[in-house]
mmCIF file of the N, C-alpha and C atoms, coordinates in Angstrom:
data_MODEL
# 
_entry.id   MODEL 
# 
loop_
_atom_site.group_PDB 
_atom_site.id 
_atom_site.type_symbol 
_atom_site.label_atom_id 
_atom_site.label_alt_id 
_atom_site.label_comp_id 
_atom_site.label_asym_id 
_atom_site.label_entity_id 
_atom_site.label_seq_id 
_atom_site.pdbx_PDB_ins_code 
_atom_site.Cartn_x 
_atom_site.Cartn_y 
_atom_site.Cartn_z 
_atom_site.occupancy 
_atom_site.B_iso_or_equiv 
_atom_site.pdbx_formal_charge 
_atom_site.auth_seq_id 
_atom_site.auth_comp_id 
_atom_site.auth_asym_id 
_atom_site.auth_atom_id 
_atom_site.pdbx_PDB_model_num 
ATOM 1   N N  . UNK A 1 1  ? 0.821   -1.182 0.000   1.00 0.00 ? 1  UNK A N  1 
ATOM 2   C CA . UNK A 1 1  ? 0.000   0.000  0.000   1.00 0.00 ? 1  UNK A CA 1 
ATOM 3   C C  . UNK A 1 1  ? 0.869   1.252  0.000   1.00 0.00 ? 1  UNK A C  1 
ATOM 4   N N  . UNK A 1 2  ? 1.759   1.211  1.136   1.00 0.00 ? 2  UNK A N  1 
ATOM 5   C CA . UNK A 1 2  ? 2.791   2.558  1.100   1.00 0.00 ? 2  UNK A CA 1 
ATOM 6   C C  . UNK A 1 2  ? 3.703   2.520  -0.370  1.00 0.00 ? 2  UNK A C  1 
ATOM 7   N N  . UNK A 1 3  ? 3.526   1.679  -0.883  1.00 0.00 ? 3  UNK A N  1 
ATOM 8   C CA . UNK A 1 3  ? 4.173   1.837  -2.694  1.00 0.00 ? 3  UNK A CA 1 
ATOM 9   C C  . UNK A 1 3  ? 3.283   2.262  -3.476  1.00 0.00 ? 3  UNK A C  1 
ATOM 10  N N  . UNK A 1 4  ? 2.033   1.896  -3.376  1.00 0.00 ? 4  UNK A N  1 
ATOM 11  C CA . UNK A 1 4  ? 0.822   2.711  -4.209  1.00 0.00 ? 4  UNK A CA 1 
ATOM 12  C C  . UNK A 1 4  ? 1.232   4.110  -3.876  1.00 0.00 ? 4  UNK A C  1 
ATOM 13  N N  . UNK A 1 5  ? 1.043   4.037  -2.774  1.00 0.00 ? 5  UNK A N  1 
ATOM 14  C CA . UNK A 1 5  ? 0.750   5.637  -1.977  1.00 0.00 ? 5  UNK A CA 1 
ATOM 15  C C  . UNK A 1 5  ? 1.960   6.683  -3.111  1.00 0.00 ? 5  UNK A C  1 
ATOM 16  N N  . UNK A 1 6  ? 3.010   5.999  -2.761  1.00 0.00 ? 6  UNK A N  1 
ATOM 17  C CA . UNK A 1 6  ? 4.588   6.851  -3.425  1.00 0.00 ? 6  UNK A CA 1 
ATOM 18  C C  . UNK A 1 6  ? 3.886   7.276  -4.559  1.00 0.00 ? 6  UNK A C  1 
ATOM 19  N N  . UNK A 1 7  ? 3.710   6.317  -5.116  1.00 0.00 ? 7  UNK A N  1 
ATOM 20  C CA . UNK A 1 7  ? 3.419   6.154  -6.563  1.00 0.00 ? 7  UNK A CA 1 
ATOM 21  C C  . UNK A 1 7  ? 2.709   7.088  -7.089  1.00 0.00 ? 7  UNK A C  1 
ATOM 22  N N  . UNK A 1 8  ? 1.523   7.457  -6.609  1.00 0.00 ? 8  UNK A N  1 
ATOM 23  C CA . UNK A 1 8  ? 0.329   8.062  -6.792  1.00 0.00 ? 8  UNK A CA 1 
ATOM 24  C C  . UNK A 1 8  ? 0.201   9.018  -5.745  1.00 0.00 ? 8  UNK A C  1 
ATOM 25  N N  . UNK A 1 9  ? 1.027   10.094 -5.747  1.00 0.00 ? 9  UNK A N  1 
ATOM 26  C CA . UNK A 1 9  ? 0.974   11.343 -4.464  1.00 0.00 ? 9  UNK A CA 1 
ATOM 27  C C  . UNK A 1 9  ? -0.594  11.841 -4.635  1.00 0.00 ? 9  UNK A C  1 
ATOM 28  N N  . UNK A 1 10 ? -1.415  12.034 -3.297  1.00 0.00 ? 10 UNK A N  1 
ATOM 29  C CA . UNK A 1 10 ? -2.681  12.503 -3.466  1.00 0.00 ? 10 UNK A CA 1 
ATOM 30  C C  . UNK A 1 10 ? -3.658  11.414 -3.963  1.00 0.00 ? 10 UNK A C  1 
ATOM 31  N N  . UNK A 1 11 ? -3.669  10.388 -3.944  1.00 0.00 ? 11 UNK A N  1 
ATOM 32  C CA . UNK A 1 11 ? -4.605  8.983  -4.079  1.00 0.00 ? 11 UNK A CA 1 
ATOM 33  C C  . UNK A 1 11 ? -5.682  8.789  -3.496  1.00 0.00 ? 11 UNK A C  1 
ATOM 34  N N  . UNK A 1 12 ? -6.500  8.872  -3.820  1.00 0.00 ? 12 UNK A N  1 
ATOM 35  C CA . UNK A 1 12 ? -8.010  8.826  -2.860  1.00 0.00 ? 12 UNK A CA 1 
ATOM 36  C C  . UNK A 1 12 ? -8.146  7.314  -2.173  1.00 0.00 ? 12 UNK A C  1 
ATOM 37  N N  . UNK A 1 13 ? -8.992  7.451  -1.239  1.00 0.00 ? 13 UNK A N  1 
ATOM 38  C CA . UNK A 1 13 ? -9.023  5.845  -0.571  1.00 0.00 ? 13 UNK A CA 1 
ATOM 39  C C  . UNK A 1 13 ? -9.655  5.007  -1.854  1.00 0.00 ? 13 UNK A C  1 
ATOM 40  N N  . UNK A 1 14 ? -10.561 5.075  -2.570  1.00 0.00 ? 14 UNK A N  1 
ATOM 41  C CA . UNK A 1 14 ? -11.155 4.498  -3.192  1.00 0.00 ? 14 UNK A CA 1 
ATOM 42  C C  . UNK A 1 14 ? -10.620 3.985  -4.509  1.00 0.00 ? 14 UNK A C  1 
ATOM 43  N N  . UNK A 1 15 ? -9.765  4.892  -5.005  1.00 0.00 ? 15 UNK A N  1 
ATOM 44  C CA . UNK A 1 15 ? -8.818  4.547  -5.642  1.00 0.00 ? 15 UNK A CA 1 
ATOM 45  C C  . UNK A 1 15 ? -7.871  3.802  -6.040  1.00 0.00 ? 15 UNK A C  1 
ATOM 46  N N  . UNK A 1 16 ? -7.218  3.737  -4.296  1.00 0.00 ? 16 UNK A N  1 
ATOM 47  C CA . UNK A 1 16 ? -6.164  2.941  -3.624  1.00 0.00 ? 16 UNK A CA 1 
ATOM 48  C C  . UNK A 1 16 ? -6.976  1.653  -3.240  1.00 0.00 ? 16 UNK A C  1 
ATOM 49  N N  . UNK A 1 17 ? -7.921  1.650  -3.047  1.00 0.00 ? 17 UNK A N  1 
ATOM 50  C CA . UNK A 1 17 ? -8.924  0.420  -2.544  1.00 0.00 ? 17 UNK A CA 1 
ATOM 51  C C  . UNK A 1 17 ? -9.065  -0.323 -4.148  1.00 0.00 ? 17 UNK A C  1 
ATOM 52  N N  . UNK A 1 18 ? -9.028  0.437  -5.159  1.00 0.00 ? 18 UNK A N  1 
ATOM 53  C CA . UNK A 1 18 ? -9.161  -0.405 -6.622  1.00 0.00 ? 18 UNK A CA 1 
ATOM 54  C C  . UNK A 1 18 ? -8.184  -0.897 -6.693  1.00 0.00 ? 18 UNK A C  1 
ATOM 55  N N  . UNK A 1 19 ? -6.856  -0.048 -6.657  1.00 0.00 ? 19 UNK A N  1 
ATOM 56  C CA . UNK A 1 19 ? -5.694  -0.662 -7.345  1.00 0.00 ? 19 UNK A CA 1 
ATOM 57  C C  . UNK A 1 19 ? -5.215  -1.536 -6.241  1.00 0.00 ? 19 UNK A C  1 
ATOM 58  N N  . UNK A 1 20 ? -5.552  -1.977 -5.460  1.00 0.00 ? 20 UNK A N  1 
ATOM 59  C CA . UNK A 1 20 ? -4.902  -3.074 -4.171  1.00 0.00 ? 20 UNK A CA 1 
ATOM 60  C C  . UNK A 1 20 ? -6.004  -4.064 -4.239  1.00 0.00 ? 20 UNK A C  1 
ATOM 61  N N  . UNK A 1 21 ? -7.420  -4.452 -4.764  1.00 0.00 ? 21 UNK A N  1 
ATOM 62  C CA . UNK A 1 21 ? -8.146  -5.284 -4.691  1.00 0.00 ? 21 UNK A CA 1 
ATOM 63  C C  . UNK A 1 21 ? -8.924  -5.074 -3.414  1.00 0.00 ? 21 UNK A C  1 
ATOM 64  N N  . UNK A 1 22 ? -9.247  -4.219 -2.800  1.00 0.00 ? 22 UNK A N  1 
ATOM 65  C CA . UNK A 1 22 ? -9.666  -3.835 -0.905  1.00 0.00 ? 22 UNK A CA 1 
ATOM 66  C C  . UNK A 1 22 ? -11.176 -3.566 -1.106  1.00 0.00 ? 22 UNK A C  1 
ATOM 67  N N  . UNK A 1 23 ? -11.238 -3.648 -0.362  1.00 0.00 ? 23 UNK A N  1 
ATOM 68  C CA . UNK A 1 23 ? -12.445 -2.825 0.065   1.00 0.00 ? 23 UNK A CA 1 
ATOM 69  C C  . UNK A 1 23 ? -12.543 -1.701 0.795   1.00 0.00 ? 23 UNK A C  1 
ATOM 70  N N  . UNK A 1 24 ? -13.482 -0.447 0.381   1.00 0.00 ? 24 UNK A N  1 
ATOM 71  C CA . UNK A 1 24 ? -13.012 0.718  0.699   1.00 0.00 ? 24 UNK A CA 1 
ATOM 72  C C  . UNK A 1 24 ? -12.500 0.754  2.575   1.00 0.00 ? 24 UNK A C  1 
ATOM 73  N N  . UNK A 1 25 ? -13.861 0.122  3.140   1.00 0.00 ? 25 UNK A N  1 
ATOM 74  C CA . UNK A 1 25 ? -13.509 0.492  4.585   1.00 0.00 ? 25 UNK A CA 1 
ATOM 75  C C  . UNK A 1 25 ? -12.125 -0.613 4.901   1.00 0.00 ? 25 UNK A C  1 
ATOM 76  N N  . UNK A 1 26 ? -11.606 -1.652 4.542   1.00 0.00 ? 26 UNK A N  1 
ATOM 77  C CA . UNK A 1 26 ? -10.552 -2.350 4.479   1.00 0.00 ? 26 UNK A CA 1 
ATOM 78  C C  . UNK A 1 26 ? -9.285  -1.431 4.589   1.00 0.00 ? 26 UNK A C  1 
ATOM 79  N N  . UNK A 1 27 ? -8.957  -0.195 3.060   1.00 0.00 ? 27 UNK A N  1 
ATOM 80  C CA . UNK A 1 27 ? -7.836  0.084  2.766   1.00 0.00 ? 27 UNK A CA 1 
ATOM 81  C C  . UNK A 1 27 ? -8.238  1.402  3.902   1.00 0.00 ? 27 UNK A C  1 
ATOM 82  N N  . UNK A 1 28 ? -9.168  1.734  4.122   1.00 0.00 ? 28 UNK A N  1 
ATOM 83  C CA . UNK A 1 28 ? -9.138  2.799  5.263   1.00 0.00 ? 28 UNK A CA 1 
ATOM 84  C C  . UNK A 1 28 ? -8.632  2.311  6.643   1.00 0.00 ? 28 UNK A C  1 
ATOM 85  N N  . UNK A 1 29 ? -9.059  1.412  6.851   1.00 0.00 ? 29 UNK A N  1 
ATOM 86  C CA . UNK A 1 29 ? -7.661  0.941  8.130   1.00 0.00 ? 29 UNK A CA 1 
ATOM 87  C C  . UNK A 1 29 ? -6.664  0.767  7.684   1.00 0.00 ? 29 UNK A C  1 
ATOM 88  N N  . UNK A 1 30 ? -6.448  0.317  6.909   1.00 0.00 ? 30 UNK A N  1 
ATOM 89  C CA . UNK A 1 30 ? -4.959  -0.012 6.489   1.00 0.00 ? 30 UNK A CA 1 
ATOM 90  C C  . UNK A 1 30 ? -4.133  1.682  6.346   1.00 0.00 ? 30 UNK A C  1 
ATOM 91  N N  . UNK A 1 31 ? -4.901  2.076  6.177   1.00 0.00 ? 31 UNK A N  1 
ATOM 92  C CA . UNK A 1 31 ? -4.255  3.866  5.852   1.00 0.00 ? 31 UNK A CA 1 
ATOM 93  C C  . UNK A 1 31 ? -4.151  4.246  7.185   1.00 0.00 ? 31 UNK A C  1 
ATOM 94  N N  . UNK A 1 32 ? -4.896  4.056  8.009   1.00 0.00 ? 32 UNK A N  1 
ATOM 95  C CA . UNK A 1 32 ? -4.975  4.714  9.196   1.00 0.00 ? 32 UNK A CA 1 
ATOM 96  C C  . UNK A 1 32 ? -3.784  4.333  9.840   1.00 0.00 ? 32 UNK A C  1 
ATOM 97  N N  . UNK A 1 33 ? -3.348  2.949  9.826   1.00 0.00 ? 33 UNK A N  1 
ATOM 98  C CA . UNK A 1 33 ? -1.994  2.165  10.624  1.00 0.00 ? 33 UNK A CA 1 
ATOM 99  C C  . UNK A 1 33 ? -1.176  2.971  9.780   1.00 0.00 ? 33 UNK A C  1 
ATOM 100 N N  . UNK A 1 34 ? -0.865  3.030  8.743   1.00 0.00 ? 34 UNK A N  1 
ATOM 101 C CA . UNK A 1 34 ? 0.381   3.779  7.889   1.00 0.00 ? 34 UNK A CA 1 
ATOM 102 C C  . UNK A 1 34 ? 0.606   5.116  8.624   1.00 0.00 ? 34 UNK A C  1 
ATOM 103 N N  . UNK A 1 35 ? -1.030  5.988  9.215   1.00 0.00 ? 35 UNK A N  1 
ATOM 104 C CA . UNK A 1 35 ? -0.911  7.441  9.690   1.00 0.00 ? 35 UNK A CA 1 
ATOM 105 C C  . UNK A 1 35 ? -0.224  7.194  10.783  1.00 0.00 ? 35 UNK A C  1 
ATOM 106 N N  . UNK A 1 36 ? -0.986  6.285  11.665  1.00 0.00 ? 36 UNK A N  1 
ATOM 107 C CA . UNK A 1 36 ? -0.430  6.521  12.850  1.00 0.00 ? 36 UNK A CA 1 
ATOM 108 C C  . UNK A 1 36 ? 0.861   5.940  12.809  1.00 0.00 ? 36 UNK A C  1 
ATOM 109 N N  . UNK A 1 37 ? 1.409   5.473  12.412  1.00 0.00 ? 37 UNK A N  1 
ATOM 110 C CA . UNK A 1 37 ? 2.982   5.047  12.128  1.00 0.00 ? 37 UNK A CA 1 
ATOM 111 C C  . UNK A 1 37 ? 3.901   6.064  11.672  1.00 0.00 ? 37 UNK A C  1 
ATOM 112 N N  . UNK A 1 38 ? 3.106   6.872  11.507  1.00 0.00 ? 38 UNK A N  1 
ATOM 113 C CA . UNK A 1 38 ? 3.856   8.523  10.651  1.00 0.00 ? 38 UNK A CA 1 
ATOM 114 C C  . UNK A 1 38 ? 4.185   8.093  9.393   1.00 0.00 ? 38 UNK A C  1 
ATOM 115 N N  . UNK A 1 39 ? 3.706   7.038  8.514   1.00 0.00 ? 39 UNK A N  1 
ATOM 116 C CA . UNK A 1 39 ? 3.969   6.754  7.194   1.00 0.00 ? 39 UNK A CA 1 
ATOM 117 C C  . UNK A 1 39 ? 3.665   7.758  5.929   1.00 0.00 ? 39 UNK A C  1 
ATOM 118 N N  . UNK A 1 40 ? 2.041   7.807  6.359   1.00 0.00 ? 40 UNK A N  1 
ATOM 119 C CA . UNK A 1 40 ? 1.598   8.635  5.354   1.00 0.00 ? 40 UNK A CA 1 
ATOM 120 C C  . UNK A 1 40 ? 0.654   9.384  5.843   1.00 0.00 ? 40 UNK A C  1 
ATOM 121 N N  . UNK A 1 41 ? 0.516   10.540 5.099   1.00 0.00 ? 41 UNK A N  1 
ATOM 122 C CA . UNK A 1 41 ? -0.423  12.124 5.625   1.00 0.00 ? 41 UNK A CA 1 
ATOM 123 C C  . UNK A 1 41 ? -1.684  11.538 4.730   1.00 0.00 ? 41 UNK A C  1 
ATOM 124 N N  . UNK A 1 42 ? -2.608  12.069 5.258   1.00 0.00 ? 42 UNK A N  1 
ATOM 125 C CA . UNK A 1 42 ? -4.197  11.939 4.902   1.00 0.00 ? 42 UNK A CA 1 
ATOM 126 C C  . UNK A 1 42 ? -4.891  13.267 4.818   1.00 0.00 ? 42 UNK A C  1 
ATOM 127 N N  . UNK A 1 43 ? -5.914  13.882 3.803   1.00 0.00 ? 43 UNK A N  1 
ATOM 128 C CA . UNK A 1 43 ? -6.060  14.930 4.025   1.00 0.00 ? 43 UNK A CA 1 
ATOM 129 C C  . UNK A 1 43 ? -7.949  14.821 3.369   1.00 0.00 ? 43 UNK A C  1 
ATOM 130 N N  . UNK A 1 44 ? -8.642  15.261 4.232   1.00 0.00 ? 44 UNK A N  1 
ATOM 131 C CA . UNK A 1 44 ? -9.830  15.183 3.913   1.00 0.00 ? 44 UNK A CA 1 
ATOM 132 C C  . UNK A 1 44 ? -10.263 16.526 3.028   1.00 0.00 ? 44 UNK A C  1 
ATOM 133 N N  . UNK A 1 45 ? -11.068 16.475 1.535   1.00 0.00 ? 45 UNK A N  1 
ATOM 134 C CA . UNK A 1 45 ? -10.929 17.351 0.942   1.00 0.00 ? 45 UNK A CA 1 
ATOM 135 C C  . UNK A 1 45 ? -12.199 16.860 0.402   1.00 0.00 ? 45 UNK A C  1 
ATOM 136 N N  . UNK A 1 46 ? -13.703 17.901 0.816   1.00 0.00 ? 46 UNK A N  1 
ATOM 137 C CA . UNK A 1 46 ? -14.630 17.555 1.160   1.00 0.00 ? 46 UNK A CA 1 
ATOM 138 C C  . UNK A 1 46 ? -15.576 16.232 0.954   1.00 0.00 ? 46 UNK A C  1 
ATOM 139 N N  . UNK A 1 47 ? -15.435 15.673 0.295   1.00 0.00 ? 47 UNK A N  1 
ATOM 140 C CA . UNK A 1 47 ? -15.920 13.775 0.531   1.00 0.00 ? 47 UNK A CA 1 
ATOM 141 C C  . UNK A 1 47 ? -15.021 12.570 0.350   1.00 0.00 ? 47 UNK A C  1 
ATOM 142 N N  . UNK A 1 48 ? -13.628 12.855 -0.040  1.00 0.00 ? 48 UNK A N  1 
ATOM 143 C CA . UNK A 1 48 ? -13.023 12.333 -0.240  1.00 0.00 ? 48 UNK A CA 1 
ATOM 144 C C  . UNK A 1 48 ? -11.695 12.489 0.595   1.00 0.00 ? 48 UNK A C  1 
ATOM 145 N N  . UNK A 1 49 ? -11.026 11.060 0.962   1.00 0.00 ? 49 UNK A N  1 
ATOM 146 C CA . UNK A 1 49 ? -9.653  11.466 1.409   1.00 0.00 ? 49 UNK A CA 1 
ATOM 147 C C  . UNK A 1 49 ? -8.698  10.917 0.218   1.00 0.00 ? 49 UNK A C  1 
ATOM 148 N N  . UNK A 1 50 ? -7.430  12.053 0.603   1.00 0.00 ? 50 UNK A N  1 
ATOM 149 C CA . UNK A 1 50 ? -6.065  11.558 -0.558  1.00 0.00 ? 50 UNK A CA 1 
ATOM 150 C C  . UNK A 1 50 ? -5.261  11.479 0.778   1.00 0.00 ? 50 UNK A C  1 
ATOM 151 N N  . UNK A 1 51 ? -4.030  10.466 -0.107  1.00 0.00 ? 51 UNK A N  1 
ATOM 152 C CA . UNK A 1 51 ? -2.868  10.254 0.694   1.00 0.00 ? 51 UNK A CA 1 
ATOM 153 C C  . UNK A 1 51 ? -1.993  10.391 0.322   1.00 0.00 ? 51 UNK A C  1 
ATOM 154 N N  . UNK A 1 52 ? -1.104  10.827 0.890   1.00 0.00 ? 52 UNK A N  1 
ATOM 155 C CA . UNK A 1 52 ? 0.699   11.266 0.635   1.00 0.00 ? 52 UNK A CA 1 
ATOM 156 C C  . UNK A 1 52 ? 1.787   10.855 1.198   1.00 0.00 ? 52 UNK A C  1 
ATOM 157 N N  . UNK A 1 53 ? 2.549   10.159 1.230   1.00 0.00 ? 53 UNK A N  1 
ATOM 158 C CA . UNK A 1 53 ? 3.587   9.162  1.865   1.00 0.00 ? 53 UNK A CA 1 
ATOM 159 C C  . UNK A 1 53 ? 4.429   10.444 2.865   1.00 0.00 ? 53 UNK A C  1 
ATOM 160 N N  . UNK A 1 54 ? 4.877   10.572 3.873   1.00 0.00 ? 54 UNK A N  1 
ATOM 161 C CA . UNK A 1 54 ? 5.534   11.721 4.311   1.00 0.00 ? 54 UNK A CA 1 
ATOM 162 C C  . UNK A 1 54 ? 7.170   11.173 4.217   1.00 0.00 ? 54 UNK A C  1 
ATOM 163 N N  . UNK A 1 55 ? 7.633   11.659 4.699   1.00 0.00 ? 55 UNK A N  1 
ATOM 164 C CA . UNK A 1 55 ? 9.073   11.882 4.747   1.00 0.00 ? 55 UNK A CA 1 
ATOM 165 C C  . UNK A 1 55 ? 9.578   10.582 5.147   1.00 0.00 ? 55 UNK A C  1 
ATOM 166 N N  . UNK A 1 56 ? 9.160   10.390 6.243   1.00 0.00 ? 56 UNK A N  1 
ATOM 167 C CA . UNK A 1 56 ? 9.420   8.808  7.122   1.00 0.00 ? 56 UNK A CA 1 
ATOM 168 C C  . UNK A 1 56 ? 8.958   7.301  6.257   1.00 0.00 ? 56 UNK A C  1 
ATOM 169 N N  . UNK A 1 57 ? 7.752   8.016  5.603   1.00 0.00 ? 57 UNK A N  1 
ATOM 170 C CA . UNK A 1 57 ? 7.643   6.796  4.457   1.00 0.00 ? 57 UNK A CA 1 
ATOM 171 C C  . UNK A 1 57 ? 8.085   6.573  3.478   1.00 0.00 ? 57 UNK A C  1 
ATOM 172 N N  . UNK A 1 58 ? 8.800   7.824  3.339   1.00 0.00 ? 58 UNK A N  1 
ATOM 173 C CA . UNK A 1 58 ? 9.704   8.007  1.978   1.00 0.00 ? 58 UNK A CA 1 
ATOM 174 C C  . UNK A 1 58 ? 11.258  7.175  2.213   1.00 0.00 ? 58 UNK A C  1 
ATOM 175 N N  . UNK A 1 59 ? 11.671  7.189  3.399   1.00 0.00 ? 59 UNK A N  1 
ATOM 176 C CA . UNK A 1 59 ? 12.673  7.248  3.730   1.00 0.00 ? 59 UNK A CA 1 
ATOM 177 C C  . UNK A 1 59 ? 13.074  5.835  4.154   1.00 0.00 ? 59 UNK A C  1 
ATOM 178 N N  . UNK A 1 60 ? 11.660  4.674  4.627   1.00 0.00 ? 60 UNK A N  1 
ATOM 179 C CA . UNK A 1 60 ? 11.627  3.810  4.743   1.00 0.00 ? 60 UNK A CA 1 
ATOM 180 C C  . UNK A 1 60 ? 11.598  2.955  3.064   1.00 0.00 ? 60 UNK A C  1 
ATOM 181 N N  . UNK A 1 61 ? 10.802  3.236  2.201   1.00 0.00 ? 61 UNK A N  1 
ATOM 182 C CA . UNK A 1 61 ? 10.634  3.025  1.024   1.00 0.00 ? 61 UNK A CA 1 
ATOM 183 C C  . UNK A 1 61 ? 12.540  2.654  0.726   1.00 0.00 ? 61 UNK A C  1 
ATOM 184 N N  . UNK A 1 62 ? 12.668  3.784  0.685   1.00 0.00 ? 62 UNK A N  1 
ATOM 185 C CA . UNK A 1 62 ? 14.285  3.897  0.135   1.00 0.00 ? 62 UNK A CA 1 
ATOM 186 C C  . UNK A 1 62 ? 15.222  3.339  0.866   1.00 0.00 ? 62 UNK A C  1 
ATOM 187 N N  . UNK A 1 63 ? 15.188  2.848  2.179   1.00 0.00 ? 63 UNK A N  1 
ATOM 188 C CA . UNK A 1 63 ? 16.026  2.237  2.980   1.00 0.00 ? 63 UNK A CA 1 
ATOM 189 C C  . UNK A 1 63 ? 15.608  0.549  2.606   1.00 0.00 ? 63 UNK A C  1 
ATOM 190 N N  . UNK A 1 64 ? 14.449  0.247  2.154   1.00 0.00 ? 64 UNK A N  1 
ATOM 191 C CA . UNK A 1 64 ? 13.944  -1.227 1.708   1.00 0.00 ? 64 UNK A CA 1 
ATOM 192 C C  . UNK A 1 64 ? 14.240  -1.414 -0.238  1.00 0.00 ? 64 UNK A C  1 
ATOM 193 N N  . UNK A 1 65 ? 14.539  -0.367 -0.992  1.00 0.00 ? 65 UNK A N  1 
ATOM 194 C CA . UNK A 1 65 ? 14.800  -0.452 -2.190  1.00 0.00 ? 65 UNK A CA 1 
ATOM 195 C C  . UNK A 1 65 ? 13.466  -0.299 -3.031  1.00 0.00 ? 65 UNK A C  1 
ATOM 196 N N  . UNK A 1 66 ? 12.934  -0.173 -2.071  1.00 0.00 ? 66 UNK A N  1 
ATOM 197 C CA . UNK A 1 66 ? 10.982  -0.200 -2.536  1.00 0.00 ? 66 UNK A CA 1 
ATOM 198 C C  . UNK A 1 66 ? 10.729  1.285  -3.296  1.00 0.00 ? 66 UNK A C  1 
ATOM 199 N N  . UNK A 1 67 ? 11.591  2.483  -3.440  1.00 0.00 ? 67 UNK A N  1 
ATOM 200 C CA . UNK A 1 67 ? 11.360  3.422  -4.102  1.00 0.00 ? 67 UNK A CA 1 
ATOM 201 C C  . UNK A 1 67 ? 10.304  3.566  -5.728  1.00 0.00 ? 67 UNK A C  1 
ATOM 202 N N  . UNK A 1 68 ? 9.311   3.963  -5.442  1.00 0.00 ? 68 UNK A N  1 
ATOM 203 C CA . UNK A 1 68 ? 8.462   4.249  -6.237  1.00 0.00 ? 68 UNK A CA 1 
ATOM 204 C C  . UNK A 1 68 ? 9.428   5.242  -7.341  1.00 0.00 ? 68 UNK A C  1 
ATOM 205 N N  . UNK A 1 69 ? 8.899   4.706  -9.026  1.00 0.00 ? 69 UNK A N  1 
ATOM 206 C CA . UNK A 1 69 ? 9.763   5.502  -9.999  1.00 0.00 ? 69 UNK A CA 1 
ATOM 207 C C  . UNK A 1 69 ? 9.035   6.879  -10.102 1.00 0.00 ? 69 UNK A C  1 
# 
């Protein structure tokens, strides 16, 4: 999921719920563990949320070779 996320800066849950096979309320926990892990920022933008990998997820990405092109 945090490789989608790279991938696709600003990704809506529903989105991210297509391209992972999820179900919406599924990839919404799964996002939520990434937040609270300080992985990735979430930003509610009126019915929809996007996500953005922050710094720490960036940094993990690249310390695993997992860098999104």
């Amino acid at each position: 999921m945090l490789e989608v996320i790279a991938a696709e800066p600003g990704i809506t849950t529903g989105l991210l719920a297509t391209r992972l096979g999820l179900s919406a309320p599924s990839t919404s926990e799964h996002a939520t563990v990434l937040r609270q892990a300080g992985l990735v920022d979430s930003r509610r933008y009126r019915n929809t949320v996007r996500h953005t990998v922050t710094a720490l997820g960036r940094a993990m990405l690249d310390h695993a070779g997992l860098t999104a092109p």
